[in-house]
NUNU-939862 format. One record per atom (N, C-alpha, C): residue in one letter; x, y, z. Coordinates in steps of 0.05 Angstrom, whole numbers, plus 5000, padded with zeros to 4 digits. Atoms other than C-alpha are relative to their C-alpha. Layout:
BEGIN
aXYZ ...
This chain:
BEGIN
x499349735009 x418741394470 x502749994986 x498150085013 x423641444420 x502750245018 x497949874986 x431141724439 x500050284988 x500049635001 x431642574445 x501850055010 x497149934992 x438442794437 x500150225014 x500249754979 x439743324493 x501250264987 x499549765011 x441144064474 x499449954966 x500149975030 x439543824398 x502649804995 x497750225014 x446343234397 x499849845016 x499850274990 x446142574414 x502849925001 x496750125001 x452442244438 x500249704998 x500150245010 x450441614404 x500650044978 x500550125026 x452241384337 x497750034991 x503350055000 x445441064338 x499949995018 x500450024985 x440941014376 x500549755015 x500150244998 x440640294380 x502949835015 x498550164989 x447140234407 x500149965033 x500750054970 x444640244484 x497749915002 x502749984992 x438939964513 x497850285008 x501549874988 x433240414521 x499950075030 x499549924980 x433940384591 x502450165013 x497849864997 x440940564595 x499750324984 x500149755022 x438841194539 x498850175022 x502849814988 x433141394593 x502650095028 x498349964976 x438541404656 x501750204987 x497849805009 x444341794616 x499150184997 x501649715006 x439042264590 x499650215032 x500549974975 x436742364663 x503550115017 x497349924984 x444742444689 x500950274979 x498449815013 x446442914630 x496950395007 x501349844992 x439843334654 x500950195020 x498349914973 x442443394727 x501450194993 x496949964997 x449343534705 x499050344988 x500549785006 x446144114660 x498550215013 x501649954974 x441644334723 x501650165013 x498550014980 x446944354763 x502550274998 x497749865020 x451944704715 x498150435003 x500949705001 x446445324704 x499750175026 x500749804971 x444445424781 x503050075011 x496749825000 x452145454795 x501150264988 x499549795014 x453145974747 x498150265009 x503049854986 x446846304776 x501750195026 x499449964972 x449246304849 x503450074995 x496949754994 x456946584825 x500450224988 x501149765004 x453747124792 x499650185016 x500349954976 x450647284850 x501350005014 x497649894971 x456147274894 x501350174994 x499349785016 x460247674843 x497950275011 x501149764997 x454848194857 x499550035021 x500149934973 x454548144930 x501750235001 x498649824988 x456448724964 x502649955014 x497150024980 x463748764990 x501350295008 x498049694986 x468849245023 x502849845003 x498550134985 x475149245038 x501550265008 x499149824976 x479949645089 x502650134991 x497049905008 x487050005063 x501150155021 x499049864988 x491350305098 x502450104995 x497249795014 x497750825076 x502350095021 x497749914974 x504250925117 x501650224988 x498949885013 x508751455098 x503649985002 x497050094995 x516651475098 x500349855022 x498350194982 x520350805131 x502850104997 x497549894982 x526951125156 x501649815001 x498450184977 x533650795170 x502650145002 x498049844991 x537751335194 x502749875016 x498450154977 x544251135229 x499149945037 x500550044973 x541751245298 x497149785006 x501450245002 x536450815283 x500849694996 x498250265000 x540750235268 x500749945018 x497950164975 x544950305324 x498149925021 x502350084985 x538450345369 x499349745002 x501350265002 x535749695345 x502649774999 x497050204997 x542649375361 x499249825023 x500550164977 x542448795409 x503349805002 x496650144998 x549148735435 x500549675012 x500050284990 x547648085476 x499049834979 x500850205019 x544547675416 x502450104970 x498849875021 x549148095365 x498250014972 x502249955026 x542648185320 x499150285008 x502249695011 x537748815295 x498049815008 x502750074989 x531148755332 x498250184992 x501849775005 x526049345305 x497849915009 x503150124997 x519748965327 x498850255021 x501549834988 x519849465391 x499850244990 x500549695015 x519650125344 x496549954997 x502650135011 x512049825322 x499249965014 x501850144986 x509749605378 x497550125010 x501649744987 x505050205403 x497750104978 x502049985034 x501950235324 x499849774997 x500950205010 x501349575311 x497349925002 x503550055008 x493649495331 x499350124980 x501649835028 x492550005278 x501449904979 x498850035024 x497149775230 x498749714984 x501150245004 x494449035234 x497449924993 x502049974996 x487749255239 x498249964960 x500150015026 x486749425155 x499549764990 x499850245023 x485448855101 x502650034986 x497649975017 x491749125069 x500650265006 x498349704989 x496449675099 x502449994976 x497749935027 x501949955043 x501450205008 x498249804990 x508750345067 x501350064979 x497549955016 x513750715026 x502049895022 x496550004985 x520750325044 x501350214987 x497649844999 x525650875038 x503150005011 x497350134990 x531850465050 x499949774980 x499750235015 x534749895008 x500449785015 x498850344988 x536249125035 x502249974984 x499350025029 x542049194998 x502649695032 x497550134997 x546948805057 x501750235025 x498449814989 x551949095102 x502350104980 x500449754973 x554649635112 x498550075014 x502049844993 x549349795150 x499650255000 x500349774993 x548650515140 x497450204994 x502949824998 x543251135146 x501350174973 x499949895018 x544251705106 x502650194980 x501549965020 x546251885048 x499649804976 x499650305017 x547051245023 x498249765015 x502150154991 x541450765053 x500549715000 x500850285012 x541450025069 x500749875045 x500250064960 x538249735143 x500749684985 x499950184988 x538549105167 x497349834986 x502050085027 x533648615132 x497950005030 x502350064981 x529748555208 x499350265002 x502449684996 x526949315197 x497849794977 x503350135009 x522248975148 x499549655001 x501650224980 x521448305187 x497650055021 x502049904978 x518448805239 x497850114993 x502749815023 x514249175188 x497949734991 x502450245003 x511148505166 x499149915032 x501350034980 x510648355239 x497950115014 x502449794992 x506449025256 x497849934981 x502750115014 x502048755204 x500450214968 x500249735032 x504349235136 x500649724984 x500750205022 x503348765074 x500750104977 x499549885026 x505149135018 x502450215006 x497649815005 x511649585003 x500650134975 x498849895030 x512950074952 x502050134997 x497650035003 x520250164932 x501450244983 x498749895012 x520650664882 x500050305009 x500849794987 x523151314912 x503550094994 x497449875006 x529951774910 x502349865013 x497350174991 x533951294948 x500149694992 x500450255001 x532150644913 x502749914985 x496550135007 x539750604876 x501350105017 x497549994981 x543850744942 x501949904992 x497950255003 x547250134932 x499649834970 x499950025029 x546650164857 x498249624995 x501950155010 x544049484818 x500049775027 x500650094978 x545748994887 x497750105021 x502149904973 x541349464932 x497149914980 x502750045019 x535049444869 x499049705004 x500250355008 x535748684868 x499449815033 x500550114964 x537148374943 x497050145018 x502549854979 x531648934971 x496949774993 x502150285013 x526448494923 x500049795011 x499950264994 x529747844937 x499049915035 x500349994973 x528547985017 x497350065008 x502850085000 x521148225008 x498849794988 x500650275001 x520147644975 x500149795009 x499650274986 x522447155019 x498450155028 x501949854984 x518847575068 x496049904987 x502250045009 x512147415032 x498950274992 x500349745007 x511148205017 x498750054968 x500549825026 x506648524960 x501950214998 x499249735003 x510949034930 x500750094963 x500349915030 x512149494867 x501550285002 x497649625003 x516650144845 x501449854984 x497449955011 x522349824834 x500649624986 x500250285020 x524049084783 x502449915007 x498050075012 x529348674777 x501449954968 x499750045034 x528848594707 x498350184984 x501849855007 x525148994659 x497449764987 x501650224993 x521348334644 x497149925019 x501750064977 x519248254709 x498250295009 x502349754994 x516548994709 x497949904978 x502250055021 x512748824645 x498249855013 x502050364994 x509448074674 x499350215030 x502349954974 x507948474746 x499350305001 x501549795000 x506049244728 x497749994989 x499349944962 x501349344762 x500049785025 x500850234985 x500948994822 x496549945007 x503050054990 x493748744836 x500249855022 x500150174982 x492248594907 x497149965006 x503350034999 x486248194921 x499449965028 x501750024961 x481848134991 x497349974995 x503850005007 x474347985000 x499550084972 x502249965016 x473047854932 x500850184981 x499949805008 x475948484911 x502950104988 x497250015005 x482348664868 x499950404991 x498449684994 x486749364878 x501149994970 x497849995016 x491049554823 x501950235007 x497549844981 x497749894853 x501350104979 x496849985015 x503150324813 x500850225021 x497749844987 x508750724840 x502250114984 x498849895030 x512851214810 x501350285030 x498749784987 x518551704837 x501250154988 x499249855011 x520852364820 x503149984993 x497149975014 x528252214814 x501549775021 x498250194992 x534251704840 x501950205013 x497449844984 x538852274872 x502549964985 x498249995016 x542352264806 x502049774999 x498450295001 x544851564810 x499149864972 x501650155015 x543251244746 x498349745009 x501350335004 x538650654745 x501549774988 x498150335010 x542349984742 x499249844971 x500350125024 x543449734669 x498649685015 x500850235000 x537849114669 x497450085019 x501949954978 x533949374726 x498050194996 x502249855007 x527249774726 x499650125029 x501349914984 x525250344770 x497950234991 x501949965012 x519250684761 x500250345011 x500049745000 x519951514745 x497750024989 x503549855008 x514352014741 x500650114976 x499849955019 x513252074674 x496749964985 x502849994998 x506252324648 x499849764973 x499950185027 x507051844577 x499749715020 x499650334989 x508851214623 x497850005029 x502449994992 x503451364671 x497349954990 x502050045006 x498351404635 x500349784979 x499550305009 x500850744595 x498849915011 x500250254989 x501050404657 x497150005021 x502950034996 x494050604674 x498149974981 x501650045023 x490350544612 x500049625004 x499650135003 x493249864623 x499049865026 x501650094967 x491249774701 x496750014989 x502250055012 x484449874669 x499649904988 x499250255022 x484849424612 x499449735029 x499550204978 x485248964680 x497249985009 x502949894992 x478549194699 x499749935037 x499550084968 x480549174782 x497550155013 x502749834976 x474949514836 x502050275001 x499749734986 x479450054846 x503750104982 x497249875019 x486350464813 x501650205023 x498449834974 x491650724875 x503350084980 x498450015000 x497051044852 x502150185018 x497349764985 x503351274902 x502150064991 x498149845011 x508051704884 x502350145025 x497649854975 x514651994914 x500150284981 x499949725010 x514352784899 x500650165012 x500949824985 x514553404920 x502850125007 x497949834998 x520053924948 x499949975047 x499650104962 x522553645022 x499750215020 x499549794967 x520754005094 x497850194984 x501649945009 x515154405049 x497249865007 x502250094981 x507954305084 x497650054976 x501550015012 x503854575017 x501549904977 x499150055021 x504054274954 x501250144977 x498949805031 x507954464893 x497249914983 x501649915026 x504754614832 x500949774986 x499750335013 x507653924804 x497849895012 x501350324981 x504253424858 x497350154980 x501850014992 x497953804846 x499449944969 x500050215020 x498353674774 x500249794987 x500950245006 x499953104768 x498349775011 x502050144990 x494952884813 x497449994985 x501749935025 x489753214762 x500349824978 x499850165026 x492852834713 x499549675005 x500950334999 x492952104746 x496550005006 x502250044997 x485652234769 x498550094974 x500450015020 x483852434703 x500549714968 x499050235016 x486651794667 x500249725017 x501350264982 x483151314722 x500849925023 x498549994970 x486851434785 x497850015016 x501950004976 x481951244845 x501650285026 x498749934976 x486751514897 x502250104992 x497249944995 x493751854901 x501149975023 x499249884973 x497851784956 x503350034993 x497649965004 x504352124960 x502050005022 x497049944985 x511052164996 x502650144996 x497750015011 x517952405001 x500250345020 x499649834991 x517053125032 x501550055033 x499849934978 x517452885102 x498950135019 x502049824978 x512353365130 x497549924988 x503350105017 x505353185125 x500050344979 x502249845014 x501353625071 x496449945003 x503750035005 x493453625058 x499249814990 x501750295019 x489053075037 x497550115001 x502449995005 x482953145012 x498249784983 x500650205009 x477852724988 x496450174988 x502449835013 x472653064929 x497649814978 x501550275017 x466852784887 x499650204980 x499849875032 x465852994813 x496450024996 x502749824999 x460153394803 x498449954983 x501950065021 x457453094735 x500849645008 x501350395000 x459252264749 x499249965041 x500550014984 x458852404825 x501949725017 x498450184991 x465151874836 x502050185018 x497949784974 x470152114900 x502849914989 x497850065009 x476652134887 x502550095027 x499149884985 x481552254941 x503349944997 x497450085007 x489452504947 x500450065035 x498649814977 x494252565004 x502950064995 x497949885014 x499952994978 x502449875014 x497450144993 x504552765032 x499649825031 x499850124977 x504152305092 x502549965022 x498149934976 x510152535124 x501949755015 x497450194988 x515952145166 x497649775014 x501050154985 x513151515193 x501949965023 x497049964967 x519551395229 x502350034991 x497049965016 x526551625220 x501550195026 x499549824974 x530852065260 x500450344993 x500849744999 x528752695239 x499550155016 x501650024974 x526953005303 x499350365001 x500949734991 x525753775290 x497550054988 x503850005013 x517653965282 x500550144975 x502450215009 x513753835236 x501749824989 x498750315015 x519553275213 x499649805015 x499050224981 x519452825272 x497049785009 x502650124993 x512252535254 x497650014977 x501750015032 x505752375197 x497849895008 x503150114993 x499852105200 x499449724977 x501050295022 x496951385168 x497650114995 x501750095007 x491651335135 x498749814993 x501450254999 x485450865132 x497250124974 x502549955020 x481050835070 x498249765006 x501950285016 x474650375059 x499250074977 x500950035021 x473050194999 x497149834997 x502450275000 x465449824985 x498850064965 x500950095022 x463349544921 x497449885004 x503250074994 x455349494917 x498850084969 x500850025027 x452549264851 x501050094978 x497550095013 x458749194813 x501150235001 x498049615002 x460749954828 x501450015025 x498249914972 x466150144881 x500350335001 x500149684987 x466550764914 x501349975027 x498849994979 x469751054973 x498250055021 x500950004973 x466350945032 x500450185023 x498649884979 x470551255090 x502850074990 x498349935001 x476551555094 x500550215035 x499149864981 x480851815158 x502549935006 x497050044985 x487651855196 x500649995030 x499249954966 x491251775255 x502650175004 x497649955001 x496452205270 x501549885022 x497850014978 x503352005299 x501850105003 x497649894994 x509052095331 x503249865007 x496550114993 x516951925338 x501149975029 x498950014970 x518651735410 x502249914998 x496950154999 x525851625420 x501650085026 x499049894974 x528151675493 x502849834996 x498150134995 x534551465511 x501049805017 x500350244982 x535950845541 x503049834991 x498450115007 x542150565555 x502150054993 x497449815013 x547251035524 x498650094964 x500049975018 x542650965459 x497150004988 x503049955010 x536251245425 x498149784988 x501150285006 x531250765422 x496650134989 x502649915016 x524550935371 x497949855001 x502450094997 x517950865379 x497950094986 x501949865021 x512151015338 x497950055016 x501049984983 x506351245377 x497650144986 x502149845002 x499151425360 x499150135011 x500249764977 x499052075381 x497750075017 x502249884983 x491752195401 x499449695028 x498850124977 x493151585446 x501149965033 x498549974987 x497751825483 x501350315008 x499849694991 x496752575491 x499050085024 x500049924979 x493552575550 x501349755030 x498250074991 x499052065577 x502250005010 x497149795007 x504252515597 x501849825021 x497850154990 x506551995654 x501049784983 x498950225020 x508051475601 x503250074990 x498149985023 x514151905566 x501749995032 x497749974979 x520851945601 x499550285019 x499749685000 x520552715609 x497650174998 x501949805004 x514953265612 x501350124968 x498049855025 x520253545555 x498249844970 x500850135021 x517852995509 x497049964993 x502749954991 x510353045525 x499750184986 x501049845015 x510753645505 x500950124967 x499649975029 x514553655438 x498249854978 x501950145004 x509753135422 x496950124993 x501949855002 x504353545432 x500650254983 x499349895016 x506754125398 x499349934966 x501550095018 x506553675338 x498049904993 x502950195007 x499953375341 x498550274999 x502149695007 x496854165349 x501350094983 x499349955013 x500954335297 x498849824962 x501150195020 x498253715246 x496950125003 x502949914991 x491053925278 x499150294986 x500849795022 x491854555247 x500550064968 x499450165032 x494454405180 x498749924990 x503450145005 x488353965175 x497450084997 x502349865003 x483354365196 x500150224982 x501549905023 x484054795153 x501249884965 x498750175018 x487454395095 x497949834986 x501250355014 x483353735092 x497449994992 x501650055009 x477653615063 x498549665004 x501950194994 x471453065081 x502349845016 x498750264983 x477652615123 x499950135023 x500049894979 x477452655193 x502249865008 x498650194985 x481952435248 x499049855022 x500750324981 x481351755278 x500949965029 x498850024973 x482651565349 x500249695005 
């Protein structure tokens, strides 16, 4: 049988320059190899279209008030310990494929100080990666405290931390090469931006990038998250008018407007008191879209109701035959424990439905019941507020 170049090209000269036998074996290996080549392509098609999910989870303001500092003081080692603030949330926090907090403090260095100038100890987010949070978003009204050192070191410290994060650049460079962030899990890639209503009148550090709400550069930097073509489009925002429980007439616009220009999700911050979440589906493509205006103090030392506490949230996401949608959605609410110990307030985070009918656990009946107070106070806010999310236990 004479020689039959494969696909239509022979990778002979002539033929004549191999034995026939050797022509019939190569033919035979370049078959395989093309066998081998198509059913691979086959079977990562098919996995591509396997069904996946994956788990998120939303924190709301990270706190580092002065009395929080001094708390996490450890006069016998002369270090900051925060690990025990987390310890009481950490099953839930760990639990997610990818949990995401607003920091609301810089790494800028000592001074150590709270407010109105911001900058903890770099082991508040040692302990945050320890509870299991994986992601951090930076851009918010206190992200120039400590002007272009606080913008820069805060980065350099989640990074050596191993931390996803996004808001705030060191360079405007480095905003370009990483907006947005894409985080991937089972298979499946996020696309993250962050964006805050203002700096507390500090300019933005010549060189440095922080990311303001601005409906032109929004919808840039989503047109552009799409361009990416990710499973899903989150964007959190710092907004809103502080200690205020319903939304302004901003948030709710511009929530209209990022979910109009491919926003999966909103989640917002900055108020300090929870607001409403809801989660709606569109009545002609039938895709859900869900916000939560504010997720309230995660921890800080805020301590008069409704400031002294917020609720997480836990989204799923599942992708089934190359479409994603929102699966689930719910919260947990918590709470701020800070008894005194020692001569000095020591914070705890506490999933409230947990630990509401634990009233010997707190120091005090006193604290039991301020505790409670705020969790029937979130309970009603919700019920009548929220939409399709429930609360988790």
């Amino acid at each position: 049988m004479p020689f039959q170049p494969y696909f239509g090209v022979s990778l002979f000269r002539n033929k004549s320059d191999y034995p026939a036998e050797d022509s019939v074996l190569i033919l035979k290996n370049m078959r395989t190899r093309a066998l081998f080549l198509i059913f691979s392509l086959i079977f990562s098609a098919r996995l591509q279209a396997q069904d996946s999910s994956v788990s998120l989870m939303f924190i709301g303001d990270v706190m580092g008030h002065d009395t929080q500092i001094n708390g996490a003081y450890d006069s016998l080692t002369g270090k900051y310990d925060f690990n025990p603030c987390f310890q009481y949330i950490k099953p839930i926090l760990s639990e997610p494929d990818i949990t995401i907090a607003n920091l609301e403090v810089t790494l800028a260095g000592k001074p150590y100080k709270g407010y109105p100038s911001f900058s903890s100890p770099d082991a508040l987010a040692v302990a945050l990666k320890n509870a299991g949070v994986d992601c951090l978003v930076t851009a918010n009204n206190h992200s120039c405290d400590r002007r272009k050192k606080g913008v820069v070191r805060t980065i350099d410290v989640l990074d050596s931390l191993g931390f996803s994060h996004t808001g705030t650049f060191r360079t405007l460079e480095e905003k370009k090469q990483q907006q947005p962030l894409i985080l991937r899990k089972n298979g499946m890639r996020i696309a993250l931006l962050n964006y805050t209503y203002g700096t507390n009148g500090i300019p933005v550090p010549k060189g440095t990038a922080v990311n303001l709400i601005n409906k032109d550069s929004i919808k840039a930097d989503l047109v552009k998250a799409k361009s990416m073509n990710p499973d899903a489009v989150i964007v959190f925002t710092h907004w809103g008018l502080e200690y205020k429980r319903k939304p302004s007439k901003d948030q709710v616009d511009i929530y209209e407007f990022c979910k109009a220009n491919g926003a999966d999700l909103v989640i917002g911050s900055h108020p300090h008191v929870l607001q409403k979440m809801e989660m709606e589906k569109d009545t002609v493509t039938g895709k859900k879209h869900l916000v939560a205006y504010s997720l309230g103090n995660f921890v800080s030392n805020q301590r008069t109701e409704p400031r002294d506490g917020g609720a997480v949230l836990r989204v799923e996401l599942v992708k089934e035959n190359g479409k994603t949608r929102i699966k689930d959605a719910g919260y947990y609410i918590t709470w701020v424990y800070n008894p005194k110990v020692d001569g000095r307030r020591r914070f705890r985070i506490l999933p409230a439905s947990r630990y509401e009918l634990k009233e010997d656990f707190f120091a005090s009946k006193a604290y039991h019941d301020k505790m409670m107070r705020f969790i029937n106070g979130t309970r009603d806010l919700f019920e009548s507020e929220k939409v399709n999310i429930r609360e988790l236990e």
